[in-house]
N, C-alpha and C positions, 0 to 999 in steps of 0.2 A: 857360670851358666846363665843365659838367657832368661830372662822373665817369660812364663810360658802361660800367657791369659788364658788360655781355653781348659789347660790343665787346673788353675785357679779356681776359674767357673765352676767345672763340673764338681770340683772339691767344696764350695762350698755351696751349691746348690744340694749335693748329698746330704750336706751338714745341715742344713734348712729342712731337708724332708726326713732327718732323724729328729731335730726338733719339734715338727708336727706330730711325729708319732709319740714324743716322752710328752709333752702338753695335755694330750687329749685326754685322755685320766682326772688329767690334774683342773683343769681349768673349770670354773666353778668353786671349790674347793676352798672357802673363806674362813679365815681363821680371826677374830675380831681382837686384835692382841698388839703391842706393840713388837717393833721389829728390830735389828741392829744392822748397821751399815757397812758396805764392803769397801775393799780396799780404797777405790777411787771416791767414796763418800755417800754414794747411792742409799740409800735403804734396802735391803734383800729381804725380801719377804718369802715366807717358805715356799711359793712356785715357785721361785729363783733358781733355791735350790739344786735341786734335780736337772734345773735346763744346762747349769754353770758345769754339774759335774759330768753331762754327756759331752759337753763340748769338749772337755778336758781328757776323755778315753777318746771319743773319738780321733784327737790328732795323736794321742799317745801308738792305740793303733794305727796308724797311716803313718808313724813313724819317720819323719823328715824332718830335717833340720829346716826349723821355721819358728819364728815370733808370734805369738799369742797373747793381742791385748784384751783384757775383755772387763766389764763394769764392774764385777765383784771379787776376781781372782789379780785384777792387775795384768801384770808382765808375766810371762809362764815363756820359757824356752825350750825348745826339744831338740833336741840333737847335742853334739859337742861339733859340729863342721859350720862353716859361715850360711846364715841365712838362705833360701831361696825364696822366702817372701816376708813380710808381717802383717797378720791378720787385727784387723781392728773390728772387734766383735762386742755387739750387745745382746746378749743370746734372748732378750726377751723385751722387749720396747713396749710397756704396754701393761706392765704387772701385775698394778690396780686395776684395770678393766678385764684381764684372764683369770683373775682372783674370783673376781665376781661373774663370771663368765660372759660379761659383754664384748661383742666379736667385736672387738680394734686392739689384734696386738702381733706385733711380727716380731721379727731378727732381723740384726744389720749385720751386715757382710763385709767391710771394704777390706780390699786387699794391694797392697803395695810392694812394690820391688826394693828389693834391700840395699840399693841406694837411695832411697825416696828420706826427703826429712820433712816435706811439709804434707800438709793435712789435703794439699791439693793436687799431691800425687799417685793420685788412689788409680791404679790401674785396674780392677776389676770389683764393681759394686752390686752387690745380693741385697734386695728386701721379701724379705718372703712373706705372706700371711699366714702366721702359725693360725687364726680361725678359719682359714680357708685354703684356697689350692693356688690362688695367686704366687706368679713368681718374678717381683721383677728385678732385671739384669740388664747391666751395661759393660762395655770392655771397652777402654780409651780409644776416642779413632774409630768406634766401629758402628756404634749407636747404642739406643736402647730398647729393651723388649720386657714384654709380659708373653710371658711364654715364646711364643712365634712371631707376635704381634708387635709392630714398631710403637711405640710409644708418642701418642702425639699429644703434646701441651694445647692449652687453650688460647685460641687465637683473637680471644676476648679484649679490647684497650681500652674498653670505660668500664665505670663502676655500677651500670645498670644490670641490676640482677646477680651480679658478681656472688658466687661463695668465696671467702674468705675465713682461711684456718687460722686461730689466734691465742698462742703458746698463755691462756689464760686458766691453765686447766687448776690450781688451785685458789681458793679467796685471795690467798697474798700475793697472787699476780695482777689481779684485776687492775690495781691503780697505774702498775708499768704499762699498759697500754690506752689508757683513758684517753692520753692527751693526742694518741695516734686518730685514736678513732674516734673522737668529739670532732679533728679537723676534716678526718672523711667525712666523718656523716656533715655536715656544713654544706659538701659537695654533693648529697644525694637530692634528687631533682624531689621526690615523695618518697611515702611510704611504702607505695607496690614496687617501685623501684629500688627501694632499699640494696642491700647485702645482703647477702646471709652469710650467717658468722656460726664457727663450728669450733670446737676444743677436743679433738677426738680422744686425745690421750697418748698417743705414738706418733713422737715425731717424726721417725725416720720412714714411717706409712703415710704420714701426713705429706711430708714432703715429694714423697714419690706419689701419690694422686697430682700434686703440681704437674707432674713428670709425665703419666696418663694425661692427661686433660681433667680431672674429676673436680678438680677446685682451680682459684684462679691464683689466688693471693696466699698469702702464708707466711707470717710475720710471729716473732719469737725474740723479746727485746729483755726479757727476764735477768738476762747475763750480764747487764749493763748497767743495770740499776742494784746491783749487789744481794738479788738474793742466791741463796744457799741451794733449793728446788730449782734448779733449772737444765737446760738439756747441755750431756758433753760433746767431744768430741766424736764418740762411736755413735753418737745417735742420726747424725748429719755425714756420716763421710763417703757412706754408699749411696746415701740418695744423692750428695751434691752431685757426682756422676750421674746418676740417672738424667736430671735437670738439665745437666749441662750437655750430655749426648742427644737430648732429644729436643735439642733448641730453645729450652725454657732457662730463665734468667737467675740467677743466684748470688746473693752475696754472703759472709760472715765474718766473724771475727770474738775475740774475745772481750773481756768486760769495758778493753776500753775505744773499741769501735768495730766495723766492720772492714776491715783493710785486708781480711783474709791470712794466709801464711803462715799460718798457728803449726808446728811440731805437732807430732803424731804421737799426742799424748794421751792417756783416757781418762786425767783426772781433769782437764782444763775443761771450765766453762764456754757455751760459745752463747750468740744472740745471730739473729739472721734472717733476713727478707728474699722473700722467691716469689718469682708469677712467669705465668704462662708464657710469654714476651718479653722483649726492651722497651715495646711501648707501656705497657703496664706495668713492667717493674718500675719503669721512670715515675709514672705517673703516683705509685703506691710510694716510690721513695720521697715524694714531696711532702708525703703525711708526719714524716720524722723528723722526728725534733735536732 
């Protein structure tokens, strides 16, 4: 059977707006305690919880022979007949900032055809804002949207005034990107021209503001430099879609470069640089070491 994107879409755009609904309750909800980690290594914290086991009724009801990866459950299959897709799912991007109820935290969506074996065959990619009503969607070949609205990157090629997202969101990342951004900053004319530099906490939100226009840069080098906290597979696979439907520039890869082509795995580490353009992704790829 046919890989059917539109049937895809709307299946996971349902699954986005049941997730908004099991969240709301919950988000704020701080438990000051330590946590244990799921299958793929993550930490699940008790929001986690609840979002992992909607996603897991919800395909159980819709009942179709389909693949389900997700951060804390792993590999999940349904049906006993050959695939009709596989879902690479993070049902919560964000889990520290909806714990504490700071609005940056979505779900990733990418979804592939079941012949697809690399990470960059994601034919239909969902970010949704579980704090908010944002929806955004791409379908290979066809473009990308927030809601209705086409998605347009920032047509920005210098670094004056530039926002820049920077995967530094714990102390133990700070020093993997020192040496990126001592050699930009070298580059910045003053201080009113500076960057600004942002850590939201969801990368797969983060990445798709690339994909809007909302930021320019977005660099994530954590996976390179061996630590353990870093972003996988499912956090990146639906925005890379996004980015790349809507003319903005992407690379990734695992710990030992950005070469791309990584298996559709949800335990693998990635690191990864995105902007608006080919002029400014060029221009941000000179800052790497």
């Amino acid at each position: 059977m046919d890989f059917d994107s539109d049937f895809h879409l709307a299946t996971s755009l349902k699954l986005s707006g049941l997730l908004r609904r099991v969240i709301e309750p919950l988000a704020g909800c701080y438990e000051d305690k330590r946590f244990g980690r799921g299958v793929t290594g993550d930490t699940t914290f008790e929001i986690d919880q609840p979002i992992e086991a909607a996603v897991y009724d919800y395909f159980e009801v819709l009942d179709l022979p389909l693949v389900i990866y997700t951060e804390d459950q792993g590999e999940v299959r349904f049906g006993d007949d050959d695939p009709l897709a596989y879902y690479l799912i993070d049902p919560l991007d964000g889990s520290r900032n909806a714990r504490r109820g700071l609005p940056v935290y979505s779900t990733s969506i990418a979804v592939y055809p079941p012949e697809a074996g690399s990470l960059d065959e994601v034919g239909v990619g969902v970010v949704s804002r579980l704090d908010g009503v944002d929806d955004f969607w791409a379908i290979k070949g066809k473009g990308a949207y927030c809601g209705k609205k086409p998605l347009k990157p920032s047509p920005k090629t210098d670094l004056t005034n530039a926002v820049i997202s920077v995967g530094s969101h714990l102390t133990t990342a700070y020093h993997v990107h020192a040496g990126f951004m001592a050699r930009m900053a070298a580059d910045v004319e003053d201080e009113v021209s500076d960057l600004w530099v942002k850590a939201y906490g969801s990368s797969a939100l983060e990445m798709a503001f690339i994909a809007a226009g909302y930021s320019d840069i977005m660099v994530d080098l954590r996976a390179g430099c061996g630590l353990d906290a870093t972003p996988k597979t499912y956090d990146i696979a639906a925005a890379m879609l996004l980015c790349r439907e809507s003319g903005a520039e992407v690379s990734y890869g695992g710990a030992g470069g950005m070469d791309g082509g990584l298996p559709i795995d949800p335990s693998i580490r990635v690191q990864f640089l995105a902007a608006g353009n080919k002029t400014l992704y060029d221009l941000a790829s000179n800052y790497l070491e």
